[in-house]
N, CA, C and O of each residue as an XYZ file, in Angstrom:
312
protein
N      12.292    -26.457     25.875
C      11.759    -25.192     26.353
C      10.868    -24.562     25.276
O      11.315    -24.519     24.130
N       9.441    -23.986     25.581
C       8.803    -23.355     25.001
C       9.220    -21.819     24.463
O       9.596    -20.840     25.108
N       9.008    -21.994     23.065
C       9.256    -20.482     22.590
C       7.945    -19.546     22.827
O       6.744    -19.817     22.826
N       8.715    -18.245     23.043
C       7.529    -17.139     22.951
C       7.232    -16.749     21.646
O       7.969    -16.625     20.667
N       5.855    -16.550     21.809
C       5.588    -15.613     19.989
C       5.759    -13.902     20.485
O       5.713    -13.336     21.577
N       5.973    -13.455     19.099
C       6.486    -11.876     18.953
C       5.466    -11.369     17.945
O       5.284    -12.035     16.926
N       4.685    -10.077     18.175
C       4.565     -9.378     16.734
C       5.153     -8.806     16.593
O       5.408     -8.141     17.598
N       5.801     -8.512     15.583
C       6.938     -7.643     15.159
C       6.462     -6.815     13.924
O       5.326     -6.967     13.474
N       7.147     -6.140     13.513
C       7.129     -5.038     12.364
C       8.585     -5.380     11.435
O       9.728     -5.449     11.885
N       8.167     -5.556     10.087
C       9.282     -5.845      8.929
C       9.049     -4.871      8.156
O       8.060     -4.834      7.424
N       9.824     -4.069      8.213
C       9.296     -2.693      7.515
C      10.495     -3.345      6.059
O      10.885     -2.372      5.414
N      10.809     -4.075      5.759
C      11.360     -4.006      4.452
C       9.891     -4.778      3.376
O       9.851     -4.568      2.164
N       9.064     -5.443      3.934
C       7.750     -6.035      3.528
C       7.022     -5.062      3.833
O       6.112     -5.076      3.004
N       6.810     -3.866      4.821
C       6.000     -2.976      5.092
C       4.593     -3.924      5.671
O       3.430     -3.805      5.287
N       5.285     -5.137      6.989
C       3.631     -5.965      7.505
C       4.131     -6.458      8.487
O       5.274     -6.914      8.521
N       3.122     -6.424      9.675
C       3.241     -6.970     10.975
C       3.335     -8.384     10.942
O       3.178     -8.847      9.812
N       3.491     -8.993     11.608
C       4.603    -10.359     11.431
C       4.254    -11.252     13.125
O       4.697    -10.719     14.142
N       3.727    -12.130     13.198
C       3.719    -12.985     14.023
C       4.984    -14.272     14.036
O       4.947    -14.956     13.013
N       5.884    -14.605     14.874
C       7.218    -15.407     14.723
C       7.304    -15.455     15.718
O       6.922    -14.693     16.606
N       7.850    -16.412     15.733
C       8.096    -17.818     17.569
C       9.431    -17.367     17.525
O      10.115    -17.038     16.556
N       9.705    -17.406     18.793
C      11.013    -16.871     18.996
C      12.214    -17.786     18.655
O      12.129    -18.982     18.934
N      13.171    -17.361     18.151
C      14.166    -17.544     17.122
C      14.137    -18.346     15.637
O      14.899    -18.957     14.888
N      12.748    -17.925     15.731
C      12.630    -18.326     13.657
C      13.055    -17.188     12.789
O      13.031    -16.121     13.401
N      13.388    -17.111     11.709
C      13.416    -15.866     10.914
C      12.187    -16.135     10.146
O      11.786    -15.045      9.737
N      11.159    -17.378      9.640
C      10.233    -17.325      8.660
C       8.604    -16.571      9.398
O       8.482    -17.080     10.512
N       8.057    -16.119      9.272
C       7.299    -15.534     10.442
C       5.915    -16.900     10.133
O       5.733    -17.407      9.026
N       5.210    -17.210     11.230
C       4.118    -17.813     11.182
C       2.983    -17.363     10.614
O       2.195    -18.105     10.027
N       2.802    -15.877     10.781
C       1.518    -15.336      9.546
C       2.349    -14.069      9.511
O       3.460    -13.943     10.025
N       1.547    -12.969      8.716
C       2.047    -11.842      8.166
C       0.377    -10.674      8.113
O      -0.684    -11.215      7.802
N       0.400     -9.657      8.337
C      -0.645     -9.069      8.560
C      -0.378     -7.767      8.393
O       0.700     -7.339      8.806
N      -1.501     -6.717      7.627
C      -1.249     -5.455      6.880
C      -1.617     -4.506      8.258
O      -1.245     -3.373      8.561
N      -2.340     -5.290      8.821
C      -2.454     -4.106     10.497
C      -1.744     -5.027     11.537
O      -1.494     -6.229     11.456
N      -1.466     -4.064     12.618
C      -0.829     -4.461     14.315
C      -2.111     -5.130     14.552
O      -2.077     -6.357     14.463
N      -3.308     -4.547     14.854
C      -4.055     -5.446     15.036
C      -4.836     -6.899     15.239
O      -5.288     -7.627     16.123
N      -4.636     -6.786     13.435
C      -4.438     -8.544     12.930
C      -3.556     -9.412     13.403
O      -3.869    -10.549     13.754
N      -2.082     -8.819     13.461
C      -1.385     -9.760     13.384
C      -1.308    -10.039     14.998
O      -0.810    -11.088     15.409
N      -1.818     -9.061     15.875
C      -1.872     -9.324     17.079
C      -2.965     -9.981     17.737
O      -2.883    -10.291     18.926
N      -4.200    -10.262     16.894
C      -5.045    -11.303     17.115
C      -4.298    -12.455     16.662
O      -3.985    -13.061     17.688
N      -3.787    -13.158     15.500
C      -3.129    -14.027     15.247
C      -2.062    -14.685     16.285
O      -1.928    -15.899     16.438
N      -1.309    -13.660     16.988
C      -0.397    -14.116     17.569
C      -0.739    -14.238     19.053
O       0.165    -14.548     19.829
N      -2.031    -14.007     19.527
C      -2.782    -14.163     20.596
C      -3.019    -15.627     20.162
O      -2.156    -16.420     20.539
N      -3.757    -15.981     19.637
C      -4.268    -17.625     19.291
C      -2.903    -18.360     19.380
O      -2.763    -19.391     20.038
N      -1.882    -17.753     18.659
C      -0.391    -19.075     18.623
C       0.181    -18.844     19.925
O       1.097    -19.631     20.162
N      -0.071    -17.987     20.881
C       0.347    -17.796     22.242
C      -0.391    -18.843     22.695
O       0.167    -19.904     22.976
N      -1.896    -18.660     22.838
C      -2.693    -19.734     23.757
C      -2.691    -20.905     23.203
O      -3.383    -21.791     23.704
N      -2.015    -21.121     22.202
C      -2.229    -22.669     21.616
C      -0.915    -23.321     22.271
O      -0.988    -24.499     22.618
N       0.391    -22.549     22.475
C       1.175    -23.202     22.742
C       1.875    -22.613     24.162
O       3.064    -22.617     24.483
N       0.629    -22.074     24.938
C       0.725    -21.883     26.215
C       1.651    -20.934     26.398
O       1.544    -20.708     27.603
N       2.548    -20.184     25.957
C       3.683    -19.113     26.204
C       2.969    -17.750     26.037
O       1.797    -17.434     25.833
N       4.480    -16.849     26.251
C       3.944    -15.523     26.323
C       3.967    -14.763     24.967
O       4.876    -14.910     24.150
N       3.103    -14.096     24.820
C       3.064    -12.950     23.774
C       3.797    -11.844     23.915
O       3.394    -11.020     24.736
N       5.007    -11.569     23.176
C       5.398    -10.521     23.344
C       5.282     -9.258     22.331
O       6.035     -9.358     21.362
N       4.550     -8.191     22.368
C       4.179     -7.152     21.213
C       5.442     -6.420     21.261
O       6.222     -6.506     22.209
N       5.683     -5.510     19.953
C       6.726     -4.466     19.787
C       6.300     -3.999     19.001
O       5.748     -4.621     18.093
N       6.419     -2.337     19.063
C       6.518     -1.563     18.731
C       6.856     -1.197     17.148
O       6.751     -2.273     16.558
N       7.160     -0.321     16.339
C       7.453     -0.345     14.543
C       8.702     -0.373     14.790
O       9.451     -0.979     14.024
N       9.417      0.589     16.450
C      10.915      0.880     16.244
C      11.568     -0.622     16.667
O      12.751     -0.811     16.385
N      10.706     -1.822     17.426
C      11.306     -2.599     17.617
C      10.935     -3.041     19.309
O      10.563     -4.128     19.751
N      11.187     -1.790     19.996
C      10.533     -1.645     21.325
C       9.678     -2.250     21.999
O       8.555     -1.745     21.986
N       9.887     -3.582     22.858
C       9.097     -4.084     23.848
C       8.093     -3.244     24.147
O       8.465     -2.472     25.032
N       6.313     -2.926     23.599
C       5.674     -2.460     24.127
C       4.729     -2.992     25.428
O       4.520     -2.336     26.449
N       4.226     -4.302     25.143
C       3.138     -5.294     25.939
C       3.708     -6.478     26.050
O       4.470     -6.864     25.164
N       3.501     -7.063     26.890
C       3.367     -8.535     26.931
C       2.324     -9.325     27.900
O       1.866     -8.966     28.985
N       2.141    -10.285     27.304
C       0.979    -10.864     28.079
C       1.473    -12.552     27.721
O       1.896    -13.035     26.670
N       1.207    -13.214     29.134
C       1.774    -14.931     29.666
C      -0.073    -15.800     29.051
O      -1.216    -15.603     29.464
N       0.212    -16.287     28.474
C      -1.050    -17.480     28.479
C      -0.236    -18.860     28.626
O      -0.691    -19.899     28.148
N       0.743    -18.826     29.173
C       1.083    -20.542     30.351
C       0.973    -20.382     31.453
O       0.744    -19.328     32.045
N       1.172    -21.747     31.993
C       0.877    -22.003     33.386
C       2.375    -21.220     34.289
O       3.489    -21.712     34.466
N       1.739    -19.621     34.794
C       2.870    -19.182     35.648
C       2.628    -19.861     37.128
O       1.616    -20.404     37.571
N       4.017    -19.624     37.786
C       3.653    -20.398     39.128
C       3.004    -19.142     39.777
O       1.910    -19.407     40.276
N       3.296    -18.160     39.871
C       2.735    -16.864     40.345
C       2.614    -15.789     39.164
O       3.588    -15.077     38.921
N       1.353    -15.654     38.378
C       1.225    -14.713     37.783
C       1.378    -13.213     38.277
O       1.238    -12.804     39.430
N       1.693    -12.497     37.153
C       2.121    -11.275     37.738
C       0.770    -10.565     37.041
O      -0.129    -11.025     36.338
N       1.003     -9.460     37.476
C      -0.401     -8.792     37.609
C      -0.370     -7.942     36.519
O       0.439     -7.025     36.378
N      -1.466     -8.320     35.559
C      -1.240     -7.399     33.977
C      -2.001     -5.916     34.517
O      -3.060     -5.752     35.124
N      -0.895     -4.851     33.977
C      -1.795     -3.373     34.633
C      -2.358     -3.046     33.499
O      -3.014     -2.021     33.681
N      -2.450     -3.540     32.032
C      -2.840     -3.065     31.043
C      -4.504     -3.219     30.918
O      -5.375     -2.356     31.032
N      -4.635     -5.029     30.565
C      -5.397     -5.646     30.610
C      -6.218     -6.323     31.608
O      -7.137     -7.061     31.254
């Protein structure tokens, strides 16, 4: 089964954090949400899963699917 990527926030490093779901080592590390959320856009579409963003408190803010859904659901963001 394919893991999802996460940006996350490590506030003990004080840097946004791209990590496949259930690693603790993060795949890149980035001083803005931004960055690290371009980064973790590319490791989403490279390995076809979903992106899931959060928040500083931790909080599921966005997510967005780049695999093959059988019925995509309808992004209201983007």
């Amino acid at each position: 089964m394919k893991k999802n990527i996460h940006t996350v926030y490590n506030s003990e490093r004080e840097m946004w954090e791209t990590k496949k779901e259930g690693q603790t080592k993060p795949l890149a590390s980035s001083y803005t949400k931004d960055a690290a959320e371009e980064k973790s856009v590319r490791e989403a579409k490279k390995a076809e899963v979903e992106h899931v963003i959060h928040n500083k408190d931790g909080k599921i803010s966005d997510k967005d699917s780049y695999g093959p859904d059988p019925v995509p659901p309808e992004d209201k963001i983007h």
